[in-house]
C-alpha positions in Angstrom: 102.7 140.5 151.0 99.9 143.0 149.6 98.2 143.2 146.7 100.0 145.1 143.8 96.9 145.8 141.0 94.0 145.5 141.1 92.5 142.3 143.0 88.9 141.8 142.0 86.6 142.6 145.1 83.8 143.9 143.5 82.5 140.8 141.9 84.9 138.2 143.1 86.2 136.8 146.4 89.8 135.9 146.3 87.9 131.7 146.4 86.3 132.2 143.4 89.2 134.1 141.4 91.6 130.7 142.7 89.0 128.8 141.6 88.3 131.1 137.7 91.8 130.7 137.4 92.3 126.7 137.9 89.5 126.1 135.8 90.5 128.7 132.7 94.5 126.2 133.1 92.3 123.0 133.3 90.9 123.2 130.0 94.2 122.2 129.2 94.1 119.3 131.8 91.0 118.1 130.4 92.1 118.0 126.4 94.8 116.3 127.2 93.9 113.7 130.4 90.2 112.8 129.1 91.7 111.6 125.8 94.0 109.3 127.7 92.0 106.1 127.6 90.7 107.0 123.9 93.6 106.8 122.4 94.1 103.4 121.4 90.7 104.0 120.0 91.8 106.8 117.7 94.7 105.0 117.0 92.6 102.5 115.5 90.2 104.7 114.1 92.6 107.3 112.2 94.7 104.6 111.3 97.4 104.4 113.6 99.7 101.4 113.0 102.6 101.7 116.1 101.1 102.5 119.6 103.7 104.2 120.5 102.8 107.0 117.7 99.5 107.6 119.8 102.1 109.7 121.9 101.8 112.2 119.4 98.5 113.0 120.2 99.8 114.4 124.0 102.8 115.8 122.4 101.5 117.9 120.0 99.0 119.9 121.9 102.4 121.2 124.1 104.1 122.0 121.0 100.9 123.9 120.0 101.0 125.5 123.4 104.4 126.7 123.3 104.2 128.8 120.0 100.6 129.8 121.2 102.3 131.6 124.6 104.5 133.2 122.2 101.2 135.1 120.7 98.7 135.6 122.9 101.2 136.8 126.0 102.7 139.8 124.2 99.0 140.7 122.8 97.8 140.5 126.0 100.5 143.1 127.4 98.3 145.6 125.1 94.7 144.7 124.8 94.2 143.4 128.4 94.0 139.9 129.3 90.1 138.9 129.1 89.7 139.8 125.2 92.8 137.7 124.5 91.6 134.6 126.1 88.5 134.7 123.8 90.9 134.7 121.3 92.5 131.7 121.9 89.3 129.6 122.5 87.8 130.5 119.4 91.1 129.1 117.9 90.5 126.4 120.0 87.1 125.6 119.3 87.9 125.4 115.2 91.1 123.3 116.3 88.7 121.0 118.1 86.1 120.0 115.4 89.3 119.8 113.1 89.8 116.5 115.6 86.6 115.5 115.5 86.5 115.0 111.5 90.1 114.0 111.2 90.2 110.5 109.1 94.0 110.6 109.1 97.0 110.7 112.2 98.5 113.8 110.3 95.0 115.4 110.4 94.6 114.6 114.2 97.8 116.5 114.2 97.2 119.5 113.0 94.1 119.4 115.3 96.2 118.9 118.2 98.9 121.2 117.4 96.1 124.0 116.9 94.0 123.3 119.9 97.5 123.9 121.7 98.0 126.9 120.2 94.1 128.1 121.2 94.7 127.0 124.6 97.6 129.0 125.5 95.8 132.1 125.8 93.4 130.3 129.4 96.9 128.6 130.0 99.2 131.6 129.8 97.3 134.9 130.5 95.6 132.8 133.8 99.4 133.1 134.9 99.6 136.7 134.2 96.4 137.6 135.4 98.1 135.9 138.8 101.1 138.3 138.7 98.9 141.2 138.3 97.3 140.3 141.3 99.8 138.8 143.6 103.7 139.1 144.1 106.4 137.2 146.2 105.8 134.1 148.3 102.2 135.1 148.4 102.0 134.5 144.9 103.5 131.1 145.0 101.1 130.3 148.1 97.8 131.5 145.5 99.0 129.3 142.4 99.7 126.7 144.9 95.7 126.4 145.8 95.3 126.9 142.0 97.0 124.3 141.2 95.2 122.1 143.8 92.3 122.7 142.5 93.5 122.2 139.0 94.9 119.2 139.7 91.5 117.7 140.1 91.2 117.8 137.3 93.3 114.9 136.1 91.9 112.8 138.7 88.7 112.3 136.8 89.2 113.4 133.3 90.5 110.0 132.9 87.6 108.3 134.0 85.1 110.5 132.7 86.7 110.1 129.7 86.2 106.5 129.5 82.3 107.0 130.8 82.5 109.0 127.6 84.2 106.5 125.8 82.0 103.9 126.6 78.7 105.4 125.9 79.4 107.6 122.9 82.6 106.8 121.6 86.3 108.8 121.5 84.4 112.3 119.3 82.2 112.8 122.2 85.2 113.9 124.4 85.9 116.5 122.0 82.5 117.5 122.1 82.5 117.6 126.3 85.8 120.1 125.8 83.6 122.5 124.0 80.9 122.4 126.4 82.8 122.3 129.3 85.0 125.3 127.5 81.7 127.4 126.8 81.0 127.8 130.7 84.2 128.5 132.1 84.6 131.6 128.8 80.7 132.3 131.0 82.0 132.7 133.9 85.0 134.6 133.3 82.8 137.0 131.3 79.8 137.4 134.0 82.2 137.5 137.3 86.0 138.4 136.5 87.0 142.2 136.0 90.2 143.0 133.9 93.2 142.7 136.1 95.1 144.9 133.3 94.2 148.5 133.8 94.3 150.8 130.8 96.0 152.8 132.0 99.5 149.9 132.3 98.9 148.6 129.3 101.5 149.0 126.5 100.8 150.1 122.7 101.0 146.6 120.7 103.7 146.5 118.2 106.9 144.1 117.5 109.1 146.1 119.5 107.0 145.6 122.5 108.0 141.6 122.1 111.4 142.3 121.6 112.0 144.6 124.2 110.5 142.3 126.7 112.4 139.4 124.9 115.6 141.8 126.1 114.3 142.4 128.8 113.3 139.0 130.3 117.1 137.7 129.3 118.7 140.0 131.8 117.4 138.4 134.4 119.6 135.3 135.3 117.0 133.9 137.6 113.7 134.2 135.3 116.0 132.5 132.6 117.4 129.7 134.8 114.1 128.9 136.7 112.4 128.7 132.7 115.7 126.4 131.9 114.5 123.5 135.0 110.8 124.3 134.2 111.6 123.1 130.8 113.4 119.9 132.2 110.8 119.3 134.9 108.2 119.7 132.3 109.7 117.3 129.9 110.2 114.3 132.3 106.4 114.7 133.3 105.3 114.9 129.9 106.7 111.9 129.3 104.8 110.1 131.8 101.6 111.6 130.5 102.3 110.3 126.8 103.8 107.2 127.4 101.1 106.4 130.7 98.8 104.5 128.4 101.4 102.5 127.0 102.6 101.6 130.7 99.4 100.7 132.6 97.0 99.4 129.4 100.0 97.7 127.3 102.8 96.4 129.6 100.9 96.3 132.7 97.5 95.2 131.2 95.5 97.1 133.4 93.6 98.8 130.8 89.9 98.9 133.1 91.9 100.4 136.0 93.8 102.7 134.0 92.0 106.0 134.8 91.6 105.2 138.9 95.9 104.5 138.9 96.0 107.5 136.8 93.6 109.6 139.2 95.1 107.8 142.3 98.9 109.6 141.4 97.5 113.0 140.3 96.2 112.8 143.7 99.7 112.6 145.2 101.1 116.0 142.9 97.8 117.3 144.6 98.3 117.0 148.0 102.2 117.7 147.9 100.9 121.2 146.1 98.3 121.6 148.9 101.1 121.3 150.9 103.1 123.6 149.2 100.5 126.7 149.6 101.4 125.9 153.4 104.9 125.6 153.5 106.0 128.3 150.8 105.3 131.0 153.3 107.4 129.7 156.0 110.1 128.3 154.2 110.4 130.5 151.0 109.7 129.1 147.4 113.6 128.8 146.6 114.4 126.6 149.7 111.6 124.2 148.8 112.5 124.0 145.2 116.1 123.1 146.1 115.1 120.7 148.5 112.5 118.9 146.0 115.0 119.2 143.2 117.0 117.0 145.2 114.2 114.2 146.0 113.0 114.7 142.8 116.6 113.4 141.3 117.3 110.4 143.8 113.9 108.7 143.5 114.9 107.9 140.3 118.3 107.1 140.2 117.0 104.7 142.9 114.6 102.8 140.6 117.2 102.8 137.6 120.0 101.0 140.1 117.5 98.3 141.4 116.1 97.5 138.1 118.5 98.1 135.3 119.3 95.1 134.9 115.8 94.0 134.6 113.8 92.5 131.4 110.6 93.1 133.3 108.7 95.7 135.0 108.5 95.7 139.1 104.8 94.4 140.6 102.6 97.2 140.0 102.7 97.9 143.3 106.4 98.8 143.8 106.2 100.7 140.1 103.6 102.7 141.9 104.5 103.7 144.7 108.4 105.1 143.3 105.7 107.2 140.4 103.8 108.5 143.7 106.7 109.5 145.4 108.2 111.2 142.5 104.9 112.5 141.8 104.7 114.2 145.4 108.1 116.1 144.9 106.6 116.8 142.0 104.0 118.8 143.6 106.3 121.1 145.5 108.4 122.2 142.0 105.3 123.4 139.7 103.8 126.3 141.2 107.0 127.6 142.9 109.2 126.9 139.9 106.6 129.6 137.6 106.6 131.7 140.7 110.0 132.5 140.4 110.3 132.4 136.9 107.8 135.2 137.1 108.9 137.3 140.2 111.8 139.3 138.5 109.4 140.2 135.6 106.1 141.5 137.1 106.7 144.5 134.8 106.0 142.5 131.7 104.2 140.2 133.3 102.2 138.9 129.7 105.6 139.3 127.6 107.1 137.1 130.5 104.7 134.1 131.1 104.5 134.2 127.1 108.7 133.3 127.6 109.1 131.1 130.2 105.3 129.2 128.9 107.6 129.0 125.6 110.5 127.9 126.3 110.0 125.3 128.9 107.4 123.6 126.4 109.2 123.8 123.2 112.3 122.2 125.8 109.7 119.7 127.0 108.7 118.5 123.3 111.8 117.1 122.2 112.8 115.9 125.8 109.7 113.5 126.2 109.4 112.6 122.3 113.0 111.3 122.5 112.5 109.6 126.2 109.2 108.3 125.3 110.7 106.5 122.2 112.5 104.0 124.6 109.0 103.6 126.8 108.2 100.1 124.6 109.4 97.6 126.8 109.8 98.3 130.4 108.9 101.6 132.3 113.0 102.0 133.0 113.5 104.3 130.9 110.7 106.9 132.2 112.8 106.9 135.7 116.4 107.3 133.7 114.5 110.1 132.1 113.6 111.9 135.5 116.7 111.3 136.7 118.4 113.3 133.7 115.8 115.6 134.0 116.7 116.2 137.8 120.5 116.6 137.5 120.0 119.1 135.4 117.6 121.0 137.3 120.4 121.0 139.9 123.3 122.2 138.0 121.0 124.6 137.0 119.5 125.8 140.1 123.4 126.3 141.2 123.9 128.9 138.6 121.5 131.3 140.1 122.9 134.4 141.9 123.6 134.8 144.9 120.8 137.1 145.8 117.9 136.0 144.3 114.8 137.3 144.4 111.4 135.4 146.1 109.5 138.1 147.8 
């Protein structure tokens, strides 16, 4: 594989662009994993009656991410992707002190919902900038270290966010975001050339979304790789929402929370680690259709041994089917972008801005409806997967014959 625009060499090493481009996605880690152990503190605070509703405060920061792709993808198609991404975070930082001064859960909301939208410009035009840079199974094999690395991300937010917690109270995790935020927009201002030359970049007007709308349709395999992106996206999104209802409120474990919680993003972290191995001797479509596979009968495993069950499993049994699952995990999210993307390099911002959107708008519903049934037992989390999984299968058999991963 070669390089196919223009990789930065004049003020960045190939390290420290992985590393610019897992921390411009981890902002979106870190807004929604810090706030994990808060939330039964906002709950409290804004008035929350039901627990279950503090899933609404994960939820609605992906919906706000989905329509946000939708924007800031096409725009970045014509004014180059730094100036967009300073966009977003400024939308981001007003979403963000929104939150902080929110008295009410249908302020909070909005807050969410907007710092979603602000955030889809790191989120999405990181991607992009990716695709300008890389194609093929080298591609897969540089989100796969971006990934790692953004992946660490959820290992300590959690428990930084309880330090936080602890000391300040839940506002002063906003406030980190925003500081945290601030250095990152540094960096990628002081070190990280445009990876968009004038010169490729396309007028801005409707038509420019519309035809890459068009165009992003006529390729079966972008579309069906966004379709089980949107399904593998949902069943993990339910897991994040519904995690602090698992551990702190069925299992009771609300002190270890964040280590349990840092302890299985550390198993989606090494499987990805893996991955950036693996993908270039294998191929990202073998690897998918292998994981999909694992990723389905983990589940359905779970689901037949406790159906029947009033109870949840010891935690360590519960922990170590999430860790597997987890680990196949790993191996789907980078690859499962990667060849979303590959098909569309030509309108690579118009593309991410597509497949960003409509896996997340899929992944809304999907974990607001599973998550409902998360009150009781953790059963219905695994039934979830496994719907999620069998779908991603039928899917994956839909794809032509030829299909494209270099």
């Amino acid at each position: 594989m070669k390089y196919i625009c223009c990789m930065p060499t004049k003020n960045t090493s190939k390290l420290e662009f992985i590393a610019l481009m897992a921390s411009l996605m981890s902002i979106v880690a870190l807004s929604i994993d810090a706030l994990l152990p808060a939330l039964e503190h906002i709950g409290i605070s804004i008035g929350i009656q039901d627990s279950t509703d503090n899933q609404l405060l994960v939820t609605m920061i992906f919906l706000g991410l989905g329509f946000g792709q939708l924007i800031f993808g096409p725009i970045s198609d014509s004014l180059g992707r730094k100036p967009v991404i300073y966009m977003g975070f400024s939308v981001f930082v007003v979403a963000s002190f929104i939150c902080i001064s929110a008295t009410s859960i249908e302020v909070m909301v909005v807050g969410r919902i907007l710092q979603g939208i602000g955030l889809a410009a790191p989120r999405t035009i990181s991607i992009a900038m990716v695709r300008d840079s890389f194609s093929g199974d080298y591609m897969a094999k540089i989100m796969s270290f971006i990934v790692v690395i953004f992946i660490l991300v959820p290992v300590i937010a959690p428990a930084i966010g309880k330090i936080i917690l602890d000391a300040y109270g839940w506002k002063a995790i906003f406030n980190s975001q925003l500081i945290v935020g601030v250095l990152i927009m540094f960096w990628l201002w002081r070190r990280q050339p445009e990876t968009l030359p004038v010169e490729k970049r396309k007028k801005f007007k409707m038509r420019l979304f519309i035809d890459g709308t068009k165009e992003f349709f006529k390729h079966r395999q972008a579309v069906i790789f966004t379709l089980v992106s949107g399904f593998v996206t949902g069943s993990f999104m339910v897991y994040l929402s519904a995690s602090q209802h698992i551990f702190q409120v069925q299992y009771g474990l609300t002190e270890e929370f964040p280590y349990i919680f840092a302890g299985l993003a550390i198993a989606v972290g090494f499987a990805t680690f893996l991955n950036g191995t693996f993908v270039m001797r294998f191929g990202m479509l073998k690897l998918v259709s292998v994981f999909t596979i694992v990723f389905m009968l983990i589940p359905l495993l779970y689901a037949i041994i406790y159906f029947n069950s009033a109870i949840n499993p010891s935690i360590e049994i519960f922990l170590t089917f999430c860790g597997l699952e987890f680990f196949a995990l790993g191996f789907l999210f980078g690859n499962l972008r990667a060849l979303a993307m590959q098909p569309v390099g030509h309108i690579a911002g118009v593309g991410a801005a597509i497949n960003g959107f409509v896996s997340t708008i899929m992944a809304v519903p999907i974990a607001t409806f599973i998550g409902s049934y998360v009150t009781e037992t953790a059963l219905p989390l695994f039934i979830g997967f496994f719907v999620c999984g069998l779908m991603c299968l039928i899917l994956i058999k839909l794809l032509p014959k030829k299909t494209a991963t270099t």
